[in-house]
C-alpha positions as CSV (number, residue, x, y, z in Angstrom):
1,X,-86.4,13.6,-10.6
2,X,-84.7,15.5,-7.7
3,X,-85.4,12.8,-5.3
4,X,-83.8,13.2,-1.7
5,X,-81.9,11.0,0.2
6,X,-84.5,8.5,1.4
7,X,-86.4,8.7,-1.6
8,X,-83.1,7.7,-3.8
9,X,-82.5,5.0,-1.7
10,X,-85.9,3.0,-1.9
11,X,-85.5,4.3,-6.1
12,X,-82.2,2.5,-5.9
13,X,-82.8,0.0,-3.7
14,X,-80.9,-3.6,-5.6
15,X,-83.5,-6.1,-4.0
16,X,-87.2,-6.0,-2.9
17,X,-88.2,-3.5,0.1
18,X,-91.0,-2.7,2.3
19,X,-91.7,0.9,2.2
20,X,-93.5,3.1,5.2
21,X,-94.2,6.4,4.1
22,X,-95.7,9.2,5.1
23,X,-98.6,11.6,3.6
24,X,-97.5,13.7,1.0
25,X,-93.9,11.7,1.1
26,X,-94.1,11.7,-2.5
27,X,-94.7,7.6,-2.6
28,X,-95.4,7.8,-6.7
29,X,-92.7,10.0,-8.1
30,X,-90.2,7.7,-6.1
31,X,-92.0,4.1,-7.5
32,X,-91.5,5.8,-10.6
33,X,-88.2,6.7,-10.2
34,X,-87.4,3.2,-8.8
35,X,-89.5,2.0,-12.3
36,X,-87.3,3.9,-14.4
37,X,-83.8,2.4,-12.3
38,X,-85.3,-1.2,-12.5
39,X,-85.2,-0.4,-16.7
40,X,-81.8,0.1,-17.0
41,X,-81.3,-3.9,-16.2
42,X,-84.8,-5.2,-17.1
43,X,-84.2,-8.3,-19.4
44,X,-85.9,-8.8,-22.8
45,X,-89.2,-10.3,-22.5
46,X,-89.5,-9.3,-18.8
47,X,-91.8,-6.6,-17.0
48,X,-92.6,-5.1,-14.0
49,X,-96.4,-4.7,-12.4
50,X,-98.0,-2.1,-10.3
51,X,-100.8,-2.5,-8.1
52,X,-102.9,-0.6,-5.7
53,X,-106.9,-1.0,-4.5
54,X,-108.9,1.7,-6.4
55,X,-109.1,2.6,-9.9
56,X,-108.7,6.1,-9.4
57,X,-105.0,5.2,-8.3
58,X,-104.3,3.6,-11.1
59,X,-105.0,6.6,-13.4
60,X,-103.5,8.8,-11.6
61,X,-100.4,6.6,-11.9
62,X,-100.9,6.0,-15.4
63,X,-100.8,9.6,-16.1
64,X,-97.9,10.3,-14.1
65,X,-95.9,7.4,-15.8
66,X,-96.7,9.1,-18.9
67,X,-95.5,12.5,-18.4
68,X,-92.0,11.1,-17.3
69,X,-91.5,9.0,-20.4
70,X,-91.9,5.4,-18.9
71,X,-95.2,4.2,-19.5
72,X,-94.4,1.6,-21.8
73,X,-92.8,0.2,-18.8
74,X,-96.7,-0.9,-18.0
75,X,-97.7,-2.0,-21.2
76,X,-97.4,-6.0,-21.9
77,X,-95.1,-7.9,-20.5
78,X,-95.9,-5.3,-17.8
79,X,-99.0,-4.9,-15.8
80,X,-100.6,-2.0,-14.2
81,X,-104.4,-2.8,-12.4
82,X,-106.0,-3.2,-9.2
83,X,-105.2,-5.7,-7.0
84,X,-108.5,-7.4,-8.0
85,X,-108.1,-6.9,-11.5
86,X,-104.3,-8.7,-11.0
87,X,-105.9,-12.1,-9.4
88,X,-109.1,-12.0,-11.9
89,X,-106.8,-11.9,-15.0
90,X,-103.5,-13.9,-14.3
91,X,-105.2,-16.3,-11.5
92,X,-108.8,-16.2,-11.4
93,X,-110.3,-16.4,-15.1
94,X,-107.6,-18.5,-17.3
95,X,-108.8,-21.9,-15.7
96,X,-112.5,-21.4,-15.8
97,X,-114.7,-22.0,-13.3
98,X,-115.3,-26.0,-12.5
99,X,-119.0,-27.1,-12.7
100,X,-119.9,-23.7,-14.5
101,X,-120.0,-23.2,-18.7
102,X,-121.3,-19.7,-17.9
103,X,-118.8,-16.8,-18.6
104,X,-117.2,-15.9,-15.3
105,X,-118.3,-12.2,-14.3
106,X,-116.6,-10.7,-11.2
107,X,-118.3,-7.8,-10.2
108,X,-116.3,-5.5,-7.1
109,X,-118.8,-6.0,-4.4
110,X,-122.5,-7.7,-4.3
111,X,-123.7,-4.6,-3.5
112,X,-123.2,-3.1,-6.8
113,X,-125.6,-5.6,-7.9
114,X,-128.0,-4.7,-4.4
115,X,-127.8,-8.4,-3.8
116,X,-129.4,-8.9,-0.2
117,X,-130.2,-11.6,1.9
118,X,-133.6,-12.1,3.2
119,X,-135.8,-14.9,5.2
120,X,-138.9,-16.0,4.1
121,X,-142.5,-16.5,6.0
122,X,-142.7,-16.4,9.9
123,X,-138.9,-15.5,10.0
124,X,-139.0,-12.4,7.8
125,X,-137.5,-9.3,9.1
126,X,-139.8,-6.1,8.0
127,X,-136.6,-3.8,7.5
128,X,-133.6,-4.2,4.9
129,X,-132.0,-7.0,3.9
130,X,-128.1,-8.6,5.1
131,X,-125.6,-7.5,1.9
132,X,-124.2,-10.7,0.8
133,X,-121.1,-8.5,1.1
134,X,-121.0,-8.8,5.3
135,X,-121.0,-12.9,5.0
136,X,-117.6,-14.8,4.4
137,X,-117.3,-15.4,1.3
138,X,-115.2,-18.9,2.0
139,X,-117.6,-20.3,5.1
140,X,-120.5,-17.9,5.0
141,X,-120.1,-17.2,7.9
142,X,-121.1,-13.4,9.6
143,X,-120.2,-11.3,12.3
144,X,-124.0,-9.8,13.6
145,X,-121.7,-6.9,14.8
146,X,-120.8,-5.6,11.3
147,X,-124.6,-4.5,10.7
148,X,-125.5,-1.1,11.5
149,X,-128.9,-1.0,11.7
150,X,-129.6,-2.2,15.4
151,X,-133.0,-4.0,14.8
152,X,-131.7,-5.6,11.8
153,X,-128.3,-6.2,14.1
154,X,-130.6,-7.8,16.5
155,X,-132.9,-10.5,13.9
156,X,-129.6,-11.5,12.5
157,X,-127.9,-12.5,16.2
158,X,-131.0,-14.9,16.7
159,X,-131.8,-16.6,13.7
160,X,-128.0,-16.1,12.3
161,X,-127.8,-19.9,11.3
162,X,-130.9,-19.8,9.2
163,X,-129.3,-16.8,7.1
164,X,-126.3,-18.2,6.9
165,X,-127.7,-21.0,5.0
166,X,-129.8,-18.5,3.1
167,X,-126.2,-17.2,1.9
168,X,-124.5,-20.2,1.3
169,X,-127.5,-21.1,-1.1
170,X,-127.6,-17.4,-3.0
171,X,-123.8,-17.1,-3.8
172,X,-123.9,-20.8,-5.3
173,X,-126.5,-19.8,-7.3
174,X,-124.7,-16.6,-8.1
175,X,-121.6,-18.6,-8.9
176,X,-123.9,-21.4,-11.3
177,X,-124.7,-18.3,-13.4
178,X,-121.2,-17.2,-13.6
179,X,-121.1,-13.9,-11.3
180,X,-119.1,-13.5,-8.5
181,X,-117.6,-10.8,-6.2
182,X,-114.0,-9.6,-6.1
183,X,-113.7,-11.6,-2.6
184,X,-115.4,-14.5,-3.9
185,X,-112.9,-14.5,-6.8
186,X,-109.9,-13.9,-4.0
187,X,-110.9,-17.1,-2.1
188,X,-110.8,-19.4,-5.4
189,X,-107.4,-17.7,-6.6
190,X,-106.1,-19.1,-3.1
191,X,-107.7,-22.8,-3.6
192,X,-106.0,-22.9,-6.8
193,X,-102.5,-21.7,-5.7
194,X,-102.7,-24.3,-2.6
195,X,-103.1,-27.5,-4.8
196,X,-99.5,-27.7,-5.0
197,X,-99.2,-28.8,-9.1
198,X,-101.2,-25.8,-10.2
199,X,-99.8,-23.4,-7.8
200,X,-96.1,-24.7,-9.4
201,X,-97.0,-24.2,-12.8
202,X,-98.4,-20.9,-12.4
203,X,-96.0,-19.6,-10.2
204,X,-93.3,-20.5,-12.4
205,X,-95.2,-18.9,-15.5
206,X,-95.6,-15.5,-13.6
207,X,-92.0,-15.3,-12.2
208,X,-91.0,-15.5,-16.5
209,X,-92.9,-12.8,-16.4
210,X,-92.6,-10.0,-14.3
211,X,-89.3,-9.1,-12.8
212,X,-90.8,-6.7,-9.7
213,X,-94.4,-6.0,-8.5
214,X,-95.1,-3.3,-6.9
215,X,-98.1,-2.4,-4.5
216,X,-98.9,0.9,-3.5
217,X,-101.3,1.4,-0.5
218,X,-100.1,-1.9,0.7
219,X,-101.9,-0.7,4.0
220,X,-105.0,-1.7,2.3
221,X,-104.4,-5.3,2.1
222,X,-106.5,-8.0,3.9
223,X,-104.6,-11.8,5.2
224,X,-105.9,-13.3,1.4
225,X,-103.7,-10.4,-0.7
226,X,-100.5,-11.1,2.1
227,X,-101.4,-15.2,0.9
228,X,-101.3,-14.2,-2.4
229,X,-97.7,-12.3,-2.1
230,X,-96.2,-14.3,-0.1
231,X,-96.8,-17.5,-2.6
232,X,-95.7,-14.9,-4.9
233,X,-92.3,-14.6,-3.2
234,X,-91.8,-18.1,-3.0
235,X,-92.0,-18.0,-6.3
236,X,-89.0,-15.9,-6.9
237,X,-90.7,-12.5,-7.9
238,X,-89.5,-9.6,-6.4
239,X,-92.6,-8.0,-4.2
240,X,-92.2,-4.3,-3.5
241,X,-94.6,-2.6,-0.8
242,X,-94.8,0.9,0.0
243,X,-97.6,1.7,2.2
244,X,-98.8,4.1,5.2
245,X,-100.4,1.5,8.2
246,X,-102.0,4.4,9.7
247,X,-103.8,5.2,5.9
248,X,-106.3,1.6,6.3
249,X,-109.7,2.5,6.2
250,X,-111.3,-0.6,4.4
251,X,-112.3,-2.4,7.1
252,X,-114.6,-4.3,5.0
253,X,-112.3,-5.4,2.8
254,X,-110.9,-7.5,6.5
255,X,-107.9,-5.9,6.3
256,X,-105.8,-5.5,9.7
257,X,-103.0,-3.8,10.4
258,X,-101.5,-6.8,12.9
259,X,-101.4,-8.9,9.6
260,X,-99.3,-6.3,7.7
261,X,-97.1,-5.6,10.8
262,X,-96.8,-9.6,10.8
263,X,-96.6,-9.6,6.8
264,X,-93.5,-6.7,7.2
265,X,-91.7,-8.9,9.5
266,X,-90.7,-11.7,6.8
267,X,-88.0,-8.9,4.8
268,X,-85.2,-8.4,6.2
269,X,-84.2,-5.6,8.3
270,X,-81.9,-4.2,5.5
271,X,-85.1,-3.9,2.9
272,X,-87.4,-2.0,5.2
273,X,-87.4,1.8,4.4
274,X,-88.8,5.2,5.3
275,X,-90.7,7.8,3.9
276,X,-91.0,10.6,6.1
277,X,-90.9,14.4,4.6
278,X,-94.4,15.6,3.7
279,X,-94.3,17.9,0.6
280,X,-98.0,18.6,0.8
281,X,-98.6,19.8,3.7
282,X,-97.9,22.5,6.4
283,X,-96.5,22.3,9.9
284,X,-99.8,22.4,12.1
285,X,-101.6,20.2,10.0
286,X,-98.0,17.7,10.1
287,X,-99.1,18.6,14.1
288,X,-102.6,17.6,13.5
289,X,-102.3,14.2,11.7
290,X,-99.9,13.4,14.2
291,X,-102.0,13.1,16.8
292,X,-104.2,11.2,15.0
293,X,-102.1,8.1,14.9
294,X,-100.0,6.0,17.1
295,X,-96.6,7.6,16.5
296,X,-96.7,11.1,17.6
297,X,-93.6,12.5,16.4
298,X,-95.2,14.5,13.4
299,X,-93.5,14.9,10.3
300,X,-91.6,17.6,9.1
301,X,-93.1,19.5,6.6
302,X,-90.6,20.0,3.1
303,X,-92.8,20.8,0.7
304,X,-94.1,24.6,-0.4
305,X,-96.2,24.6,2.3
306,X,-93.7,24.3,4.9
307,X,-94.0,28.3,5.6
308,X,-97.7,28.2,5.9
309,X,-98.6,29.1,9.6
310,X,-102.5,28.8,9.6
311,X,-103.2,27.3,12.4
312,X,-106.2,24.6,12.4
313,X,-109.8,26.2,12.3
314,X,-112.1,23.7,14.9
315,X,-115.4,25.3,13.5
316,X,-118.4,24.5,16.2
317,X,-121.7,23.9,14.9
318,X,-125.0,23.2,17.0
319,X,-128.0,21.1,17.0
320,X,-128.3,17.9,15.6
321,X,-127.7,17.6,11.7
322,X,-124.8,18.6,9.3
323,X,-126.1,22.0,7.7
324,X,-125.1,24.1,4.6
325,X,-124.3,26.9,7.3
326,X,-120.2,24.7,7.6
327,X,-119.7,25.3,4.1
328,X,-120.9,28.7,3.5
329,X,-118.8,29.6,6.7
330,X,-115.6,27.3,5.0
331,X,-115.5,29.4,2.0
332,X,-115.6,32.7,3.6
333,X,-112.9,32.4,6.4
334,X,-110.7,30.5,3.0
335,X,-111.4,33.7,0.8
336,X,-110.8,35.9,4.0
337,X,-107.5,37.9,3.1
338,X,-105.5,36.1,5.9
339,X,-106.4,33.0,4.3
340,X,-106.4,33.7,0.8
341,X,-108.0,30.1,-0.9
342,X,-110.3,30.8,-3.6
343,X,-113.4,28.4,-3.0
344,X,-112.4,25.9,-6.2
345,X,-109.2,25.1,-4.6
346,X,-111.2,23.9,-1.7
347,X,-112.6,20.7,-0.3
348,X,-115.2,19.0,1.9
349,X,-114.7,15.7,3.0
350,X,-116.4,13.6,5.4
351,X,-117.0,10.2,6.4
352,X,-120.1,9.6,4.3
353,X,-121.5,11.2,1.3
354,X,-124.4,12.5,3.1
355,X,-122.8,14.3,5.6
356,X,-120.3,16.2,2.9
357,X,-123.2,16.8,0.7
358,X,-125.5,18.3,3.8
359,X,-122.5,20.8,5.0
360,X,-121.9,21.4,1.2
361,X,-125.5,22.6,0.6
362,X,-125.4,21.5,-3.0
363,X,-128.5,19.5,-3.4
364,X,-131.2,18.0,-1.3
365,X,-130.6,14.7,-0.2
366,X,-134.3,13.5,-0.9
367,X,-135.2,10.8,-3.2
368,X,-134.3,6.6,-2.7
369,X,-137.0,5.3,-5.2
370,X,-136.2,3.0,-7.7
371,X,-138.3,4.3,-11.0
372,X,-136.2,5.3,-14.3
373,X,-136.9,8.9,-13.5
374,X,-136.0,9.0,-9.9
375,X,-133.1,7.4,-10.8
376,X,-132.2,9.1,-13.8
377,X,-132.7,12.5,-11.9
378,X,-130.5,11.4,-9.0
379,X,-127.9,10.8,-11.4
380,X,-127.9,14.5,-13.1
381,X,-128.5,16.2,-10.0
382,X,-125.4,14.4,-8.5
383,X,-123.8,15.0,-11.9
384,X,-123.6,19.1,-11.5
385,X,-123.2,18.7,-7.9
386,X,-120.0,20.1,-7.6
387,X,-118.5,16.6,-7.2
388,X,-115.2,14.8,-7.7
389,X,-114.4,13.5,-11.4
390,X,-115.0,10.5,-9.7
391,X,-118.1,11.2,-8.4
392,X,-119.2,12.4,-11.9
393,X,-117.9,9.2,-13.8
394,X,-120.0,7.2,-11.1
395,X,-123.1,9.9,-11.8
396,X,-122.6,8.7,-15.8
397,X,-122.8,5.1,-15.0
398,X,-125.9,5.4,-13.5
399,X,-127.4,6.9,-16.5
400,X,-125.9,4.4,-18.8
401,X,-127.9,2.0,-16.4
402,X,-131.2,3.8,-17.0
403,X,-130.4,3.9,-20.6
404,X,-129.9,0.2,-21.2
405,X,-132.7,-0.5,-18.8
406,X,-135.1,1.3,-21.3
407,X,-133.5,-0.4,-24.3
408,X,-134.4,-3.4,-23.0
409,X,-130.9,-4.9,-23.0
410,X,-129.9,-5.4,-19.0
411,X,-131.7,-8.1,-17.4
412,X,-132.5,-7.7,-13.6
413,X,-129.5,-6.7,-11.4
414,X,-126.8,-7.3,-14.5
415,X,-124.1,-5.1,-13.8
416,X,-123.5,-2.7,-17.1
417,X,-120.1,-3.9,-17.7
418,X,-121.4,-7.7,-18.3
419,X,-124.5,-6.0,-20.4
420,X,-121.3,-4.3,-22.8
421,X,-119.1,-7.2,-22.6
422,X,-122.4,-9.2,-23.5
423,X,-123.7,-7.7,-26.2
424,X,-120.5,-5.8,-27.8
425,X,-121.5,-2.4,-26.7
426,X,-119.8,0.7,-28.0
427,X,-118.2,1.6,-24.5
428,X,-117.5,4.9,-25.8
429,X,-120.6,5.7,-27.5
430,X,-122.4,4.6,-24.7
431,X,-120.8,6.9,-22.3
432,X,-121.3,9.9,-25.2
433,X,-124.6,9.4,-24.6
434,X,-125.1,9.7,-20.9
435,X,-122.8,12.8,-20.9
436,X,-125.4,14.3,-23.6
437,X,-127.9,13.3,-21.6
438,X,-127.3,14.8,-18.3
439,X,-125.7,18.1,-20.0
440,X,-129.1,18.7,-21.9
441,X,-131.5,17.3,-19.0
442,X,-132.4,20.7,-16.5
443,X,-130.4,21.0,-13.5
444,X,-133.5,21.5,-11.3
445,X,-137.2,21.2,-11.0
446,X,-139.1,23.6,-8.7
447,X,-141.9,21.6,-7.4
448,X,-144.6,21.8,-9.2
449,X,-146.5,19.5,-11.1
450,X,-146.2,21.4,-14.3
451,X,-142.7,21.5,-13.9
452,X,-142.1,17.8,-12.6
453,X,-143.7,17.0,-16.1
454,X,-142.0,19.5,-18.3
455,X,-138.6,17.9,-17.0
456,X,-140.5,14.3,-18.0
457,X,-141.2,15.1,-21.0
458,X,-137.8,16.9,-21.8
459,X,-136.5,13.6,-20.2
460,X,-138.5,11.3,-23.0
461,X,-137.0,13.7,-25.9
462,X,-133.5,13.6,-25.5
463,X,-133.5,9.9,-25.2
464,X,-135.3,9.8,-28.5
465,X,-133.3,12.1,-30.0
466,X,-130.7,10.1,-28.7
467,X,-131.0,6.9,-31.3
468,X,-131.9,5.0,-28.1
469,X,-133.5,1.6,-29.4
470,X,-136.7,0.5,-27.5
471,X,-138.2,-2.8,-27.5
472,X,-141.0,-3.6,-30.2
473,X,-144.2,-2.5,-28.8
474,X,-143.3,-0.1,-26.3
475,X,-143.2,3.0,-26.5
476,X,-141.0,5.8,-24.4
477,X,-143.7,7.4,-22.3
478,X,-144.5,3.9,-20.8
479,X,-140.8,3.4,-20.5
480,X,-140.6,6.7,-18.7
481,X,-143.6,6.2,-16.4
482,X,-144.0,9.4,-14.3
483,X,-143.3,8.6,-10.7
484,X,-146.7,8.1,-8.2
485,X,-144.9,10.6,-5.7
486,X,-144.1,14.1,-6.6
487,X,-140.9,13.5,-3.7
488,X,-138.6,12.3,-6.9
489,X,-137.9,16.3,-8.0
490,X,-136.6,16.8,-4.7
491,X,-133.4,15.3,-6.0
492,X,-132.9,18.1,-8.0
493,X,-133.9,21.1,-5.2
494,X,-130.4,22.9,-5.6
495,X,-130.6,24.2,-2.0
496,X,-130.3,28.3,-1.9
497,X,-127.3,28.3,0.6
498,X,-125.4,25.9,-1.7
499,X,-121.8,27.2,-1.4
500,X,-120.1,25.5,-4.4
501,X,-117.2,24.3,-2.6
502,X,-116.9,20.4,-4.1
503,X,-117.4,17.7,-1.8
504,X,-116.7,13.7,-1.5
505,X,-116.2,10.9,0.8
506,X,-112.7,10.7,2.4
507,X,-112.8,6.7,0.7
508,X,-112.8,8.6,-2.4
509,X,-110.8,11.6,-2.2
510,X,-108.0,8.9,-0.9
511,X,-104.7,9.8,-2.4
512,X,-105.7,13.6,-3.8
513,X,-104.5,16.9,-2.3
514,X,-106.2,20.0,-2.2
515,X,-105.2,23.9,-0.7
516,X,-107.9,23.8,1.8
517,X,-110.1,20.6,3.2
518,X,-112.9,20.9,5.8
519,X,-113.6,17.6,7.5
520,X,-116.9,17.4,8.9
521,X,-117.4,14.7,11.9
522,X,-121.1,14.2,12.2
523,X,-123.3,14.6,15.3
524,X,-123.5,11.0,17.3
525,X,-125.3,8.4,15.7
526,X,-127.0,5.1,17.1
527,X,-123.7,4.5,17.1
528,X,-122.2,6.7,19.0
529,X,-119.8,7.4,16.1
530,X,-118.2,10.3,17.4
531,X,-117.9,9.5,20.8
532,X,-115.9,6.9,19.9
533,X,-114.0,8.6,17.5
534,X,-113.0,11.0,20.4
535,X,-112.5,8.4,22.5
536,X,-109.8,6.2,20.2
537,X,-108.4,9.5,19.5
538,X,-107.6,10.7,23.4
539,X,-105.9,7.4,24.3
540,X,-104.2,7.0,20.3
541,X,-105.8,3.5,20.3
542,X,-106.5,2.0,16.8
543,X,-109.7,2.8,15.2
544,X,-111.0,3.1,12.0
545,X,-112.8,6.2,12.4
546,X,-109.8,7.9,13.8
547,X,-108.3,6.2,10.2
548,X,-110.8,8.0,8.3
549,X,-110.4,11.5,9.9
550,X,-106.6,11.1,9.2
551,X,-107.1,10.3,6.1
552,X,-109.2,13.7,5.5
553,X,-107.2,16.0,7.0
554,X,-104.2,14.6,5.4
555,X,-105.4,15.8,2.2
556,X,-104.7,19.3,3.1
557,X,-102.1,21.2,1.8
558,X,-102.3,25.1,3.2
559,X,-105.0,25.2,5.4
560,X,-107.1,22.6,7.6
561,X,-110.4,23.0,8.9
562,X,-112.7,20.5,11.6
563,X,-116.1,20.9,11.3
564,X,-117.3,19.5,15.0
565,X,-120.7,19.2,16.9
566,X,-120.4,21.6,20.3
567,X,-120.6,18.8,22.3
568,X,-116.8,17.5,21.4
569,X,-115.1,20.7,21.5
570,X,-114.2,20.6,25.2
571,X,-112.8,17.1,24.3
572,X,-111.0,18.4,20.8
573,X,-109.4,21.2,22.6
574,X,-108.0,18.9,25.0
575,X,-106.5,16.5,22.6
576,X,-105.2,19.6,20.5
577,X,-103.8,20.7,23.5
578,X,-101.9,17.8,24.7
579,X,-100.6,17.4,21.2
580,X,-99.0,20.9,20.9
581,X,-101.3,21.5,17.5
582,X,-101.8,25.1,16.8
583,X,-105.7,25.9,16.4
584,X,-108.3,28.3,16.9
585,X,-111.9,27.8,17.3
586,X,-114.7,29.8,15.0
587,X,-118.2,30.1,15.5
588,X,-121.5,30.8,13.1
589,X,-121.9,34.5,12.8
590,X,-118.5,34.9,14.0
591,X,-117.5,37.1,11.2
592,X,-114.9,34.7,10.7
593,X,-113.0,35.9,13.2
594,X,-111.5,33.4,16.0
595,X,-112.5,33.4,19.3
């Protein structure tokens, strides 16, 4: 595979290792070099597993194993998943669930099930609910701090016994029915492994098993995955790690980086490696990221990019929202001829969806109802929005939701995947479907009421064209209820300054790569998100924020751009500065030249 020095080493490495590797260190073609070494000596009836913490990981690693002739490496005795789908299927599931005849279900956070908690009578709080998601899922127990909304934040701090006890008594009932969360799953796992007969048994059975696991993204591990692989070690399995500590930005996921420091410490100083040539990327944005971390030496830049000089573009924007003016103004200085990115090579990323999609200009962000149709149109409209495949896979589920909601066959807050496992469902057909649907369904609606209910009715057609079964007596106009606010067509208001440029969360552009990225920090919030962003970055303190940003303009390859409310750019030019990082700084109507 042409690997260089360092990279042959941790391929060839005879024992276990903890990895640290930079971005763009090329961290999969090296496991899968080390995958294809560990072959050569893998006994019969032996196998190897590979985990990380998203599912888009694991494709991408599936595919990669593919092309280079070793993915029957993964297939049984081996193991490739998530780290959740690991404990549910070799820890979690195969004992059942004590007190419980109900078909364990483990769903990846409450809040794909929009599972809240709530008091009742004089105690009630007007505003949202508490996600079951914030509470521990061992003691119940919350930290008022986590919730964003401040009067929310506020009713939780004094009365945060009573819903505490309100938790306690939703997940049991949650867990008599046979659902529970990936954490919830986690914590049992860990009971199990602890009684000291059981933990024997099964550690034993696993070590027959698999010669090696490896875990990519180890960054992203909480102090109940590091219990987990460190009762796996005992066990006699080889544990692998290859992670980037400055890369962890799932804080709610409790992960910390002082755990995997302390979690690093326990292999010896011969098995910890480095990663530390970036192929991706080029020298100022090496220069960049560097300062966005604690060590500041940046990398050195190996890749195709490494003759890039762009310096970074800090584009200024006024007033007091994210607009569609940052990504009109992205594409032209990336077409410019000094640049020379054609807009589908390029990238918006930001914090939150919102804030990509506003500076995007791809749709309106209108529309939270709850009806079929409002739901069914947010689904298209996010569908052709210029997204990520992820983003469209996730815009298909939601129509597979709407679809078995009007079949009849998903009771109230049932996740889909227990409605197929349930009832046998075609996975495959079902997802033909929702695909048909949103390529036939019209991209937009002007707002009108004739054309709200043209795209109704259009709506109530396909579906029966569709073969979708209803339930006996209704009928598919009173399953399709037209909305009692016209504000549901809004989803699908394509704005006119949309400058198809794709855009996603930095969570979920995690691990891609793309010619140009333009990462948008938002205007302050309640908050005060970006001040202390700004602040954590001036004085290189850990910060998740600062994590996030990293993580975004780490993604780049040729050409790096910060989209930045005029407020901070005093403060980012004197960060920049300190940190020798080439930049320039553009303004709107600047004819994208720098000033």
């Amino acid at each position: 595979m042409n690997l260089t020095a360092e990279q042959r080493r941790f391929a060839e490495h005879a024992t276990e290792v903890f990895v640290e590797a930079c971005p763009g260190a090329g961290k999969t073609r090296t496991v899968l070099a080390r995958l294809a070494h560990i072959a050569i000596t893998l006994p019969p009836r032996r196998g190897v597993a590979v985990l990380s913490f998203t599912n888009k990981a694991i494709e991408e690693f599936k595919l990669r194993s593919a092309e280079v002739g070793i993915g029957h490496l993964l297939r049984h005795p081996g193991f490739i998943g998530t780290f959740d789908a690991f404990v549910r299927h070799f820890v979690f599931a195969p004992a059942g669930i004590e007190g419980s005849s109900a078909k364990p279900h483990v769903v990846d956070s409450w809040d794909s099930l929009g599972i809240e908690i709530r008091l009742q009578g004089r105690n009630a709080f007007a505003g949202p609910g508490v996600s079951l998601d914030l509470f521990d899922p061992e003691t119940n127990a919350i930290d008022p701090k986590r919730i964003t909304n401040v009067a929310l934040r506020r009713h939780v701090s004094s009365s945060r016994t009573s819903y505490e006890r309100a938790a306690q008594f939703h997940r049991q009932n949650l867990k008599r029915k046979g659902y529970f969360s990936a954490s919830d799953a986690r914590v049992i796992a860990l009971h199990r492994i602890r009684q000291e007969a059981w933990g024997q048994a099964l550690g034993r059975a696993l070590a027959g098993r698999f010669q090696e696991i490896v875990v990519d993204e180890a960054q992203d591990c909480n102090p109940l995955d590091l219990e987990l692989l460190a009762w796996l070690r005992g066990n006699g399995i080889r544990v692998t790690m290859v992670c980037d500590m400055d890369q962890s930005i799932f804080a709610f996921r409790d992960g910390d980086r002082t755990h995997l420091e302390t979690f690093a410490n326990t292999y010896a100083a011969g098995n910890r490696l480095m990663l530390t040539g970036n192929f991706r990327s080029s020298p100022a944005v090496c220069s960049l990221a560097a300062s966005l971390r604690t060590r500041t030496a940046a990398d050195t830049a190996s890749g195709p990019a490494r003759e890039i000089t762009h310096p970074i573009a800090i584009y200024v924007y006024g007033g007091r929202t994210v607009s569609a003016e940052i990504g009109q103004w992205f594409v032209g200085y990336a077409e410019s001829d000094s640049i020379g990115i054609p807009r589908s090579e390029l990238m918006i990323l930001a914090h939150s969806g919102r804030t990509a999609r506003l500076a995007s200009g791809s749709l309106s962000t209108a529309g939270e109802g709850r009806s079929k149709i409002e739901r069914l149109a947010r689904a298209v409209s996010e569908f052709w929005a210029g997204t990520t495949q992820h983003g469209k896979s996730t815009a298909l589920s939601g129509i597979e939701t709407v679809l078995l909601d009007i079949s009849g066959q998903r009771n109230e807050g049932e996740p889909t995947s227990h409605v197929v496992q349930r009832l046998g469902i075609d996975v495959r057909q079902l997802r033909r479907q929702a695909l048909e649907l949103a390529m036939r369904l019209p991209k937009s609606c002007p707002d009108t009421d004739a054309d709200r209910s043209a795209w109704i009715d259009c709506a109530r057609t396909v579906i029966q064209e569709l073969g979708i079964t209803i339930p006996h007596g209704q009928t598919i106009r009173v399953l399709l209820r037209t909305p009692g606010s016209p504000d549901w067509s809004r989803c699908l208001e394509y704005a006119a300054t949309s400058c198809g440029v794709k855009y996603s969360t930095i969570h979920n552009a995690k691990g891609g790569e793309y010619p140009g990225v333009c990462v948008v920090v938002p205007p302050d919030d309640t908050r005060a998100f970006t001040t202390q962003l700004f602040t954590a970055w001036a004085a290189r303190s850990d910060h998740e924020p600062k994590r996030v940003i990293y993580v975004g303009v780490t993604r780049a390859m040729r050409l790096a751009v910060l989209a930045i409310p005029a407020v901070f750019l005093n403060r980012c030019g004197a960060i920049l500065g300190a940190s020798n990082v080439p930049y320039v700084v553009c303004r709107p109507g600047s004819n994208l030249t720098p000033t």
